[in-house]
C-alpha positions in Angstrom: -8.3 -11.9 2.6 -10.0 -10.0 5.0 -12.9 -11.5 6.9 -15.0 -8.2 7.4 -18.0 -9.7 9.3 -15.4 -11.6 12.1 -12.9 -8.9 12.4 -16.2 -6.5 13.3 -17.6 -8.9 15.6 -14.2 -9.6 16.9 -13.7 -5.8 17.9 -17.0 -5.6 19.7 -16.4 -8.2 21.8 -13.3 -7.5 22.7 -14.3 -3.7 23.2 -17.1 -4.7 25.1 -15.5 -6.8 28.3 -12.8 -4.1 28.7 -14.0 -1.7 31.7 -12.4 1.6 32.1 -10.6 0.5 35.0 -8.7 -2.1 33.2 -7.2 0.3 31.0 -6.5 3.4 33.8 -10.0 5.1 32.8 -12.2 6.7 35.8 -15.4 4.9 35.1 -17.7 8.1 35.9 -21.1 7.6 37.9 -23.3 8.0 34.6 -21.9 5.1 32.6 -24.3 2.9 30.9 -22.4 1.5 28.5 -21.4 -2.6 28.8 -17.3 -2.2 28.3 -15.4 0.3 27.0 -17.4 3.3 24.1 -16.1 3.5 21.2 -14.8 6.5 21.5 -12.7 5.1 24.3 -11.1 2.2 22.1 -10.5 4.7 19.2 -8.3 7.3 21.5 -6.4 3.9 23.1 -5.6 2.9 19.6 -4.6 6.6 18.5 -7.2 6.6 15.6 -10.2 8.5 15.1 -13.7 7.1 16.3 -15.0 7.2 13.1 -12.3 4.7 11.4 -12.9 2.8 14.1 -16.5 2.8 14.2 -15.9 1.7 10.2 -14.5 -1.6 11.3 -17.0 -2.5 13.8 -19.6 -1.9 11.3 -17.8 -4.2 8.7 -17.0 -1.2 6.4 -14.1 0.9 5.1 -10.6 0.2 3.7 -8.4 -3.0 4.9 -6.8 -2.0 7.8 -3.1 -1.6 7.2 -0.7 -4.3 9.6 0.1 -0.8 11.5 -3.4 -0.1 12.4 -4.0 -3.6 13.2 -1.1 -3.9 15.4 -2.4 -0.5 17.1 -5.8 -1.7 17.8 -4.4 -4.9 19.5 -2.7 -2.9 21.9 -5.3 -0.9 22.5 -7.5 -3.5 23.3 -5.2 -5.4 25.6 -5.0 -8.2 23.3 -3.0 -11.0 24.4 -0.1 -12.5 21.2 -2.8 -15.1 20.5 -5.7 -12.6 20.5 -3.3 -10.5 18.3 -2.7 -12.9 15.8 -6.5 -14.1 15.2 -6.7 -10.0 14.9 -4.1 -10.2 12.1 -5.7 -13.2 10.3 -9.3 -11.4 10.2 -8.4 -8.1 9.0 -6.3 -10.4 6.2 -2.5 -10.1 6.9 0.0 -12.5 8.4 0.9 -12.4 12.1 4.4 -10.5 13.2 6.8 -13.3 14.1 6.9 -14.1 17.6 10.7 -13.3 18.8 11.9 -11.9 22.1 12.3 -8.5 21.5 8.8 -7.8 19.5 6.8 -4.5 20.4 3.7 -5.9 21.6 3.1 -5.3 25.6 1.6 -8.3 27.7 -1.9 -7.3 28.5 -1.4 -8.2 31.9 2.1 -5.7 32.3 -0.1 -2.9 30.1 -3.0 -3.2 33.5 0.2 -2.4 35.7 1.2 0.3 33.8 -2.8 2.3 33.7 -2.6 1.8 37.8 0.5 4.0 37.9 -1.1 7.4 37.8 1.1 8.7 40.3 4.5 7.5 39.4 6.8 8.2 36.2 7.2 4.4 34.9 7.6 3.0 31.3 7.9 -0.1 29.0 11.3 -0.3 27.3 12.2 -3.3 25.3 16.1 -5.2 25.7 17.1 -2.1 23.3 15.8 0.5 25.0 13.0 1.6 22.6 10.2 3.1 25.5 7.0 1.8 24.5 4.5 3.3 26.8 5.0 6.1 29.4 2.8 7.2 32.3 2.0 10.8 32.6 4.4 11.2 35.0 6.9 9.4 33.1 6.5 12.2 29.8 6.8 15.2 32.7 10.5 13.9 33.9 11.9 12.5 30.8 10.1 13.9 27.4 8.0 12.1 25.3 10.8 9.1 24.3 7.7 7.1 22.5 8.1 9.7 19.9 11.5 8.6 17.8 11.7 6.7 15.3 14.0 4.5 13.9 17.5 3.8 15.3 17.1 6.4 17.8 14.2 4.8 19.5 17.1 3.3 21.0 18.3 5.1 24.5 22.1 3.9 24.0 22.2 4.9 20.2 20.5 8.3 21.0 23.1 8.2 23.9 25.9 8.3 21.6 24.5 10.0 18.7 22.0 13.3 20.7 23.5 15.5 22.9 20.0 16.2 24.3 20.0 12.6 25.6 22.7 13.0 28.0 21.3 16.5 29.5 18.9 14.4 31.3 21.5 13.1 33.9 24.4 15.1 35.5 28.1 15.0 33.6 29.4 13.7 36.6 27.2 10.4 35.7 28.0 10.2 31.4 31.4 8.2 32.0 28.9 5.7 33.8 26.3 5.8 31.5 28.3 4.9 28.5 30.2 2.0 29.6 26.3 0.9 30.6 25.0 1.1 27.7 28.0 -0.4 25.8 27.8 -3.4 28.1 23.8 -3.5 27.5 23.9 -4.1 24.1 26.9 -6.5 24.1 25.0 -8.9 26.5 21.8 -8.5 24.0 23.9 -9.0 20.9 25.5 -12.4 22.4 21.7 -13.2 23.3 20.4 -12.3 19.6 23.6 -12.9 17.6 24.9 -12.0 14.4 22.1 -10.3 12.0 19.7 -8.9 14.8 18.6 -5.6 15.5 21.4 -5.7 18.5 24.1 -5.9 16.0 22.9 -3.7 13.3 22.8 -0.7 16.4 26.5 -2.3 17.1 27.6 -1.4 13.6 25.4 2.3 13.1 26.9 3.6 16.6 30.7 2.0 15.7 30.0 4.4 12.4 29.0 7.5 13.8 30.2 7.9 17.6 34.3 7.1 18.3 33.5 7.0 21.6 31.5 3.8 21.3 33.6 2.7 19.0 36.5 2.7 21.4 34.1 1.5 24.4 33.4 -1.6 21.8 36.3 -2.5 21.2 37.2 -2.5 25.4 34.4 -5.2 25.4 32.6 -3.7 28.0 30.7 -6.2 30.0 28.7 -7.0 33.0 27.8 -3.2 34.0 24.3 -2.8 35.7 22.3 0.0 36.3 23.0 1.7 39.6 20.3 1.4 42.7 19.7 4.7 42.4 19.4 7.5 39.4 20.1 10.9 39.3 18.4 13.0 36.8 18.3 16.5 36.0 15.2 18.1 35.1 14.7 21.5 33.7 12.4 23.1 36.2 13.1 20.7 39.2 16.9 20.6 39.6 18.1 17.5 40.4 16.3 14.4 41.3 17.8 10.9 43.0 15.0 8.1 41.8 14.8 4.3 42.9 14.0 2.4 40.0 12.2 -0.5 40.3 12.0 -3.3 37.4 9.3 -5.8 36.3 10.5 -8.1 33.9 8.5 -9.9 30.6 10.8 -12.7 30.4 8.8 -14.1 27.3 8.4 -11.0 25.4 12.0 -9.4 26.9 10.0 -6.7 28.0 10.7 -4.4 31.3 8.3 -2.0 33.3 10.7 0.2 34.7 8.7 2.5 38.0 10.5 5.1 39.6 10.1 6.0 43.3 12.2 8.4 45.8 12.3 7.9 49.3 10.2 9.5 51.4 10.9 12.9 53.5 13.6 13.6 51.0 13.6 16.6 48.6 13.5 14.6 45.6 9.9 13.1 46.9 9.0 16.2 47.0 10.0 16.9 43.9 8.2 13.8 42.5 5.1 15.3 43.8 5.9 18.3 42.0 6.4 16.8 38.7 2.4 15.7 39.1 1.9 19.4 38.5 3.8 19.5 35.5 2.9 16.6 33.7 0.4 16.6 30.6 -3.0 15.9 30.7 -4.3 12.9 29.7 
């Protein structure tokens, strides 16, 4: 049952020892407000002020477990924050495996300091999480798929438009990776996880990972560098750089290109390109 009064007091407290800066917000030189405005929370949770605002003044539907989860992220709630969060607006906590969607608050800070560098959160699938600005002007918006497809290697296997991201001479590579990725996270997960339900989809619908499978394809690692192919830049060579979550199997991927080359240059470009926040 939802606890109306707690989960309202619960949201302004929370909203009210975030600072702008903790969540990749310029603070401005006329702030007056103590923590984050509303306004702020509501656009981090991608709701409206006013539902928002209806929760903190104790009023309006329940929450669904969608909106709740949401709201925690938006708030830079930590899993045990998140799960008191759960319990006041009335619904049961997510269970706490490896894997789960819920960013660390302290690798979400990391990620609102990169305002200059593509980067994102994937999880052990693949599934991107959050992207920088800069992230969405090299790559596309990948937080937008849903279901399977989330997935980089099932989109791999299964969207042409996935693989016009890197150059052909690279796709041989790329699918043995992605093959050998999900066969180390299905021997970590087992049988009955989300790593072998992608296992039996892509065996379905692509006979090239079906044959790749069946090779048992293990122990392939991402190369130092990447080369991408971007629509109105060329080429680019990137360094990627990886932070891992080890409790939530979470990784904060950053990519960087060497300086005096012409993909920094590039890179610097892309800052031009990329949507507005």
């Amino acid at each position: 049952m939802i606890d109306r009064s707690a989960l309202a007091d619960f949201l302004v407290r929370r909203r009210g020892v975030l600072q702008p800066e903790d969540v990749g917000m310029p603070r401005g030189q006329r702030r007056r407000t103590t923590g984050l405005r509303r306004e702020e929370v509501a656009a981090l949770c991608h709701m409206s002020t006013d539902y928002y605002s209806r929760l903190e003044q104790g009023r309006g539907p329940q929450p669904s477990e969608q909106m709740i989860a949401s709201i925690a992220q938006g708030l830079h709630l930590s899993r045990d924050e998140r799960d008191h969060l759960f319990r006041l607006a009335g619904h049961e906590p997510p269970a706490r495996e490896a894997g789960g969607e819920h960013i660390s608050p302290g690798m979400l800070r990391i990620l609102d300091r990169l305002t200059d560098t593509p980067a994102e959160i994937v999880t052990e699938l693949g599934e991107t999480l959050r992207q920088t600005r800069l992230g969405v002007a090299l790559v596309g918006d990948l937080t937008r798929h849903t279901g399977p497809a989330r997935s980089i290697g099932y989109r791999w296997f299964t969207d042409p438009a996935a693989r016009a991201l890197h150059p052909p001479e690279d796709h041989e590579f790329y699918s043995r990776m992605y093959v050998s990725g999900l066969r180390e996270v299905l021997g970590l997960r087992g049988p009955g996880s989300r790593a072998a339900q992608l296992a039996d989809l892509l065996s379905v619908r692509s006979d090239e990972f079906r044959a790749l499978w069946r090779e048992h394809v293990v122990g392939i690692r991402p190369r130092e560098v990447k080369r991408y192919q971007h629509a109105e830049l060329g080429r680019l060579e990137l360094n990627c750089q990886v932070l891992l979550d080890p409790v939530q199997s979470h990784a904060l991927l950053v990519y960087t290109a060497e300086p005096g080359t012409e993909s920094h240059e590039k890179l610097q470009l892309l800052g031009v390109l990329a949507p507005s926040v």
